[in-house]
N, C-alpha and C positions, 0 to 999 in steps of 0.2 A: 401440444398446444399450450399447457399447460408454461412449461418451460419458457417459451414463444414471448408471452404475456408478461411473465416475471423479469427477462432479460429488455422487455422493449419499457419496461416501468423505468428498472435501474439504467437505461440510455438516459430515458426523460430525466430521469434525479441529475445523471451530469450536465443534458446541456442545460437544466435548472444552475446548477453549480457554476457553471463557466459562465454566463451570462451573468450573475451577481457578482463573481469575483470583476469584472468589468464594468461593473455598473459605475454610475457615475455619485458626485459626492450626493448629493439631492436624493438619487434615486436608493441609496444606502440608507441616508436619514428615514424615508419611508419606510425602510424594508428589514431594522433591525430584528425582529421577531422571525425572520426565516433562518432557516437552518445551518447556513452561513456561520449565523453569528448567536455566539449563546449570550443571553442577557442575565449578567448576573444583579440582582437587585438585594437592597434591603430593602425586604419587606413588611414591616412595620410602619406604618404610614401613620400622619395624624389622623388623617379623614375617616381612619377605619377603628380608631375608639371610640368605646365604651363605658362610659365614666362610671363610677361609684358602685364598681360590681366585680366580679374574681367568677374565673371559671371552676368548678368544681365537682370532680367524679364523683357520684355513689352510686353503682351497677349502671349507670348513663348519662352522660353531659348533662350538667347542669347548668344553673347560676346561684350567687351568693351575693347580695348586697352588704357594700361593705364603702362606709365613703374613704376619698383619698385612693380608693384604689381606679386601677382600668383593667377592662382587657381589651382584649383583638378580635376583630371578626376572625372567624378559624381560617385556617391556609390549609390548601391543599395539596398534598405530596404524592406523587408517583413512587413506585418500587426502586430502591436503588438510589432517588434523588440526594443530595448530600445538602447540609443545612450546617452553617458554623452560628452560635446563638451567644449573646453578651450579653451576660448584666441580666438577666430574665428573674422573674420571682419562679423559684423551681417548684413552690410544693403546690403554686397554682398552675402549672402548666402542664400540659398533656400532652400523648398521642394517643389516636382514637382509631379504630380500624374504621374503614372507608363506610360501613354500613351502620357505625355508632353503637354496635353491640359491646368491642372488647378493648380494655384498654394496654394497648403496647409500650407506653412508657408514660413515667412519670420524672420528670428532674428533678427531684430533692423527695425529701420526705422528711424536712426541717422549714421552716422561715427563713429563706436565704440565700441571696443572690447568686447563680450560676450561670458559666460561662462554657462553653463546653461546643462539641460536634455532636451530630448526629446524621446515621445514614439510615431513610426508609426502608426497611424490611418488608413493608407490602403497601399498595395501595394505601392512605389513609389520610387524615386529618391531625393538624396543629391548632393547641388551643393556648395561646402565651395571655399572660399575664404579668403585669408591672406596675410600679408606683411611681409617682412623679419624682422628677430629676433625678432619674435612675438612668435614662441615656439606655434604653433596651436598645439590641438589635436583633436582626433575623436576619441571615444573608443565604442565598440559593446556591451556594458552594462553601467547599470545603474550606479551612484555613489555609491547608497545602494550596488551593489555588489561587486562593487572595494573593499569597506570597508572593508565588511565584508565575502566575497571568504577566505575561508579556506585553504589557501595556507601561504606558509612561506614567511610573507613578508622581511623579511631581505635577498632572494635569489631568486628574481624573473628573470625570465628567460628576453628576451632583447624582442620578438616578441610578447607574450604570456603570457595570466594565466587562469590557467585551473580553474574550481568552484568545479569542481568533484574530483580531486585529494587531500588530505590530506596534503604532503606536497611535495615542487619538490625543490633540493637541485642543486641548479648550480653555479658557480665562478661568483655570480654578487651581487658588494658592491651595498648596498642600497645608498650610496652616487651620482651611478651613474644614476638612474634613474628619468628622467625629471619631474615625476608628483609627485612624494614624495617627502618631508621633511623630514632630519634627525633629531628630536629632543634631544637630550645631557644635564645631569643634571651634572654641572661641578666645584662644589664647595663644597668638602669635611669636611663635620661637624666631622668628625676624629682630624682635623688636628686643631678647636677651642681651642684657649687656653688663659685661664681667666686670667684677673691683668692688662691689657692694654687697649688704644684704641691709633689707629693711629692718627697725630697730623697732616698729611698734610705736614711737612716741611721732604723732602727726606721719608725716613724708619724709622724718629722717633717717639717716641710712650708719650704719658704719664701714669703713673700709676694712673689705676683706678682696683679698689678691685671687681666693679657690672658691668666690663663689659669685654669684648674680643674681641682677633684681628683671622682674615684666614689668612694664607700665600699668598704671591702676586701671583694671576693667570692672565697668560697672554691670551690678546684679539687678534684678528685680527682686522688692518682695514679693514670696509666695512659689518662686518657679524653683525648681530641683537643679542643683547643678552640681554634677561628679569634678572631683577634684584627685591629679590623678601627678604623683611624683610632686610632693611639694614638700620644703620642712618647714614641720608646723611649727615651729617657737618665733622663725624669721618669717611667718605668714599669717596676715592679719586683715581683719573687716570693718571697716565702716563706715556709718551714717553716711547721710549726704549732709551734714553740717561739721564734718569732720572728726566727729566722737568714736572713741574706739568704742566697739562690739563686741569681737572674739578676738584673740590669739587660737591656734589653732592647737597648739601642741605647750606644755610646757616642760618640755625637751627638744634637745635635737635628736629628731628622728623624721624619716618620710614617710606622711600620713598619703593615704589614697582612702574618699570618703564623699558620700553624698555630703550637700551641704543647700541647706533652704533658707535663707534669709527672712529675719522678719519684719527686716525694713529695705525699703530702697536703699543702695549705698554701693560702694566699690573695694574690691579685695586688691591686696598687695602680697604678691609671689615673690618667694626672695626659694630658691636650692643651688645647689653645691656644681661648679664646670663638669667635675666626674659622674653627674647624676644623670639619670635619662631625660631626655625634655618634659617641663612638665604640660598638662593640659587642664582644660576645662570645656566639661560637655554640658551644653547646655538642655536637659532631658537627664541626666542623671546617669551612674554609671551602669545600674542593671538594664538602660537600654542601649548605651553605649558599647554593653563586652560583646554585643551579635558583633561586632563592624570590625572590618581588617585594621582598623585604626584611620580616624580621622584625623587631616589635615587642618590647619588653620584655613576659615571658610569654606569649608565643605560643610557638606550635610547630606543625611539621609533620611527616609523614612523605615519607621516599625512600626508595625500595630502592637494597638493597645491590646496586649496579648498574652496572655503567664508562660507563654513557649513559641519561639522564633528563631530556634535553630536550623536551617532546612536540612534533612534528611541525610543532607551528600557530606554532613559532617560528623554524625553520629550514626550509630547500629540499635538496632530497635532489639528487645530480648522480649518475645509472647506477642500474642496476636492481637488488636484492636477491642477495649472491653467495652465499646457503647454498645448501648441493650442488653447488656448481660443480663441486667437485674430482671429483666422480664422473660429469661428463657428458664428448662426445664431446670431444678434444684436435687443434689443430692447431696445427703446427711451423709457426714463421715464424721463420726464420733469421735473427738481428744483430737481434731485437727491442728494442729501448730502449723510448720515453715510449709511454705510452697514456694516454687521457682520453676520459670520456662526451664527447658532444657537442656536449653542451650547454651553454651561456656563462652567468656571472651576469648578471644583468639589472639591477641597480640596482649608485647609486654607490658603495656601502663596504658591505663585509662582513668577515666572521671567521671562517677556516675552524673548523668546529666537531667534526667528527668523521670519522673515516676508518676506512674496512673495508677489509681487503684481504686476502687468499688467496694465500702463496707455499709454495712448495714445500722452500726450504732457509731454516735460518737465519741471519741476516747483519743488513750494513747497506744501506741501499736507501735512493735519491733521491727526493725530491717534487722539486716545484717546480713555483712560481705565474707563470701569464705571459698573454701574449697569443701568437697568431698570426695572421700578415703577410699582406698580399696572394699571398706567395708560398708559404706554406703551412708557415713557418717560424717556428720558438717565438722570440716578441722578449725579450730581455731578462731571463731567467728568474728570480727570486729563489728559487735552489734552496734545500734544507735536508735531512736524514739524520736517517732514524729504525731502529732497532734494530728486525727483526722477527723473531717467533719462526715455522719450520715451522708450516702449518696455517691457520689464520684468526685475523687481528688486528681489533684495534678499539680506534682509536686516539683520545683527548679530548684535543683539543689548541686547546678553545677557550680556557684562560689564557695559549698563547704569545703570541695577540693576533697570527694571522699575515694580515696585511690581503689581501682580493681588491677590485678592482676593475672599474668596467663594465666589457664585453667581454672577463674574463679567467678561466680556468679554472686548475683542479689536476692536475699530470699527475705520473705514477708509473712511476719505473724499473723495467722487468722484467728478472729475471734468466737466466729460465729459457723462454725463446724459444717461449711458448708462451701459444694462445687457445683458447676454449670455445665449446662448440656455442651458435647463435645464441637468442636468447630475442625478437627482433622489436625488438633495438633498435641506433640506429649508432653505432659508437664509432667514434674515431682512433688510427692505430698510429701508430708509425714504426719503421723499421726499414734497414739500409746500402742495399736496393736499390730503394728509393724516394729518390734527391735531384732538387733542382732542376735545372734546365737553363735558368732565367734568368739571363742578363748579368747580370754582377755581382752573384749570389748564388752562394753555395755552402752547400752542407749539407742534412742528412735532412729530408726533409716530413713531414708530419703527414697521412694519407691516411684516406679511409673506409672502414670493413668490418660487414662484418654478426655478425660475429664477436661472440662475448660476451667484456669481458675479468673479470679475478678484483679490481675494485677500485670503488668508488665513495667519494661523499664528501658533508656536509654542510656549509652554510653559513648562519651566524647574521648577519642585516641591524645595520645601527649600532644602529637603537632596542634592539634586542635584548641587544648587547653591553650598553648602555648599564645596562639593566634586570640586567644580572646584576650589574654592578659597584657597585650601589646597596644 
């Protein structure tokens, strides 16, 4: 009977299903809140501050009066729910278990803005916190799905975007939208024309047979714009009363280079017939190297985002570390390198992005290498990056830092410590792990079940190749 009742529920759930899939436009507008359709929202709203106050734990939600500041009524999250969060004050923001007993996260444990994901681990409550003209957001999905939501991004609606709809066509310039960037490819290889290069004195040119001038396009001040194949000695800025600005180079050589104006005025492009076309993005080039390469009047959008590479072009090395810092802790004395376990697999790549969870601020070692028969890092090409307390995430596919088959990325720990196991094996090292082969000395690299606070991404050559284009 039992069975009877379950099967005659799940009939109901489809002709639920098929009836909305047919609904008409009106009857959809009512009914986005059914199961159909998932409503992603940022949910930070004005009507729901709190003026001149900060949320703040000490063994139970508080408050702290504090002017200039806000916070949020709390948000409620289910188990599992996914949250992508921008720009948040981290060291006032929380999660709180569902019954306000325990607290499950914290975002920073500095003064300082974070931007970051998170997925609920159980039941519970969101307490954000932010300061004026900070532009906070809270969104009800992940960044992966912001991304990649099959929806028209050029007209997304003001409240909402659906994952299930195809496409939803409403009056809204992608200009206006807080979390994206317009990207603009605004320099017309049509308009090259050979025998000249600009001379820098007003609009005059001299005759040259192997190289060409662009017509002068104008900048705004204040906006970013990547400049992309130009030589900089024949490439020049300025005003709009005709005053020069900048030369760009003083040599012949091809600059490729953000470049932000600090007055209204127009630049003059002058490179070589043998050079590649040059461009100009207007949004700059670190938004520009996601795109297969813009044409003259095209455009896309990116969010405002420190990682927007999707997935299908890089290999992820360790597992997801949001929430680490609130699971179980174990001390391993004279901790150093740790690294997933996992090896690249093909010939060249580019490390592309790095996350990593420390607990003080400082500077902290990478380093790309192999290990030996003996269980020992060969060769390392170290390098130092500056981390802040809390969770980092690091884009450092323009260093161009090469990995190699059979080589991984490992990371200096400071603070002699790993996390409850999540079902996957990493490698430590640490003083009371070395070898005891003839003629080797030094720490191993050993297996543990342990979780650690770091993983990493890595983009193949065709990849690089495709951003650099």
């Amino acid at each position: 009977m039992k069975n009877l009742e379950n099967l005659a529920t799940e009939i109901g759930k489809d002709i639920k299903d098929i009836k909305m899939r047919f609904a008409t436009k009106d009857e959809v507008s009512q009914k986005v809140d059914n199961s159909v359709f998932e409503k992603v929202e940022q949910l930070l709203k004005d009507e729901n501050k709190i003026n001149n106050s900060v949320w703040l734990w000490n063994k139970n939600m508080g408050i702290f009066n504090s002017n200039d500041w806000f916070r949020y009524k709390p948000i409620f999250a289910n188990k599992g729910n996914k949250f992508y969060l921008l720009n948040i004050r981290g060291v006032f923001s929380y999660v709180v278990s569902k019954d306000g007993t325990r607290l499950l996260n914290k975002f920073s444990q500095s003064d300082s803005l974070v931007t970051t994901e998170y997925v609920a681990s159980e039941d519970s409550i969101l307490y954000i916190t932010s300061k004026p003209n900070e532009n906070a957001k809270l969104f009800n999905a992940s960044l992966r799905e912001l991304q990649n939501a099959n929806v028209d991004f050029a007209n997304l609606p003001n409240d909402y975007i659906s994952l299930k709809i195809p496409k939803l066509s409403l009056e809204i310039q992608p200009e206006e939208l807080s979390f994206v960037d317009v990207v603009k490819q605004i320099l017309d290889e049509k308009t090259f024309k050979v025998g000249k290069a600009w001379s820098g004195n007003g609009n005059g040119t001299y005759d040259a047979g192997t190289w060409g001038t662009y017509p002068a396009v104008n900048l705004k001040a204040g906006v970013t714009y990547g400049l992309k194949n130009i030589r900089g000695v024949f490439t020049h800025y300025f005003d709009k009363s005709g005053s020069k600005i900048l030369t760009f180079s003083t040599k012949d050589e091809i600059i490729t280079r953000d470049f932000t104006p600090n007055v209204d005025g127009y630049i003059l492009i002058s490179r070589q017939t043998v050079d590649k076309p040059s461009k100009i993005f207007q949004g700059g080039l670190g938004s520009a190297r996601n795109l297969d390469g813009l044409e003259y009047g095209t455009s896309a959008i990116t969010p405002k985002v420190p990682f927007i590479i999707p997935d299908t072009s890089t290999t992820q090395f360790g597992l997801d570390i949001a929430g680490i810092d609130v699971t179980q802790q174990t001390t391993v004395n004279n901790l150093s390198y740790m690294s997933p376990i996992k090896k690249w697999e093909k010939s060249r790549g580019f490390i592309d992005t790095i996350n990593v969870y420390v607990k003080q601020t400082g500077t902290y070692n990478f380093a790309i290498g192999n290990i030996d028969q003996n269980d020992l890092i060969v060769s390392p090409r170290a390098f130092q990056k500056q981390l802040n307390a809390g969770y980092n995430t690091l884009d450092v596919i323009n260093e161009e830092r090469e990995i190699f088959y059979g080589e991984q990325l490992f990371f200096e720990s400071h603070d002699n410590t790993v996390y409850a196991a999540k079902g996957e094996r990493n490698l430590i090292q640490d003083a009371q792990h070395v070898t005891s082969n003839a003629g080797y000395s030094g720490k191993v690299m050993y297996g543990t079940d342990n979780a650690i606070p770091f993983n990493y991404k890595v983009a193949d050559e065709s990849t690089k190749k495709r951003l650099k284009s």
